[in-house]
Phi, psi and omega in degrees: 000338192278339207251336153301319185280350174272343160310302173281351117314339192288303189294352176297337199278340192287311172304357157280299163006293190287338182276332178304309175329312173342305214261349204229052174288100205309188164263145174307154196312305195301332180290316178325310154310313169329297177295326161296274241285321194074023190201163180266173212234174172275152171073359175255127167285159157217135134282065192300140203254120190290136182223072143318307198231068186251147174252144201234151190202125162252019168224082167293317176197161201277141184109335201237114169245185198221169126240145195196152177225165183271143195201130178041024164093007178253174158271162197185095184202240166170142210247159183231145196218156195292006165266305196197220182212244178150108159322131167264149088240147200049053185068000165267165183239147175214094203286151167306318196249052143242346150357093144337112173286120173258163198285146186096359165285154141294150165294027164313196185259124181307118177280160160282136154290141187241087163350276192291026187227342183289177173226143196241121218194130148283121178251132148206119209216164170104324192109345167285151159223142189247158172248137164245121178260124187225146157181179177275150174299103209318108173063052191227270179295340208296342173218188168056200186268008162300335193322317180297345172306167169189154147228180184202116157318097149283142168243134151257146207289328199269180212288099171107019152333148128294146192242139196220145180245161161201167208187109178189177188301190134237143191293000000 
């Protein structure tokens, strides 16, 4: 009887398989590139998101406090907590170190985004659209040829996005 009820689940599990695979399809080089470089690549568009005007909250959720600026009617920024930290959009948290490593980064320590020193940009490529956090590494890149270093948060946007890191030179 045991070996009837596992017969009769393998195909649920196999038809679930393929949709998760999906979800966790990386974005493509060329958006990748967009986001390190802070600029577009072919076939990717960019918006760079003005961060003029940040508003800072020091109980944004509990635990967290934040800078964020508003772009197009969303929030947008990054909050931080005494563990780590978590891309805003639209009002969610998408913590750094759940991030997905995409292939060909180093396996480094997820750095905090410093709102006003990132470069903050909608990428949209793939058939997709991303929010990007881009900037040097923190007391590393800020001067000399580390500058090329970089790392960048993609998020894809829609609903049950995923958040994905990289990290590498730029030309």
């Amino acid at each position: 009887m045991r070996n009837f009820a596992i017969l009769t689940l393998l195909p649920l599990l196999v038809l679930a398989a393929p949709s998760q695979a999906s979800v966790l399809k990386p974005p493509s080089q060329a958006v990748v590139k967009s986001c390190l470089e802070a600029g577009p690549q072919p076939g990717v568009g960019v918006v760079e998101i003005p961060t003029s005007e940040i508003n800072q909250e020091d109980d944004y959720r509990p635990g967290y406090s934040a800078e964020y600026t508003v772009f197009n009617g969303a929030t947008v920024g990054f909050a931080t907590s005494k563990k780590s930290g978590a891309i805003i959009y639209h009002g969610r948290l998408y913590p750094i170190t759940k991030a997905i490593l995409l292939p060909g980064s180093k396996d480094v320590a997820r750095p905090l985004v410093h709102i006003e020193l990132a470069s903050w940009m909608m990428l949209k490529g793939d058939g997709l659209q991303y929010l990007c956090a881009s900037d040097n590494f923190d007391g590393v890149g800020r001067s000399g040829d580390f500058q090329k270093i970089r790392y960048g948060y993609i998020l894809e946007v829609r609903k049950g996005g995923q958040l994905f890191f990289t990290n590498g030179v730029t030309d």
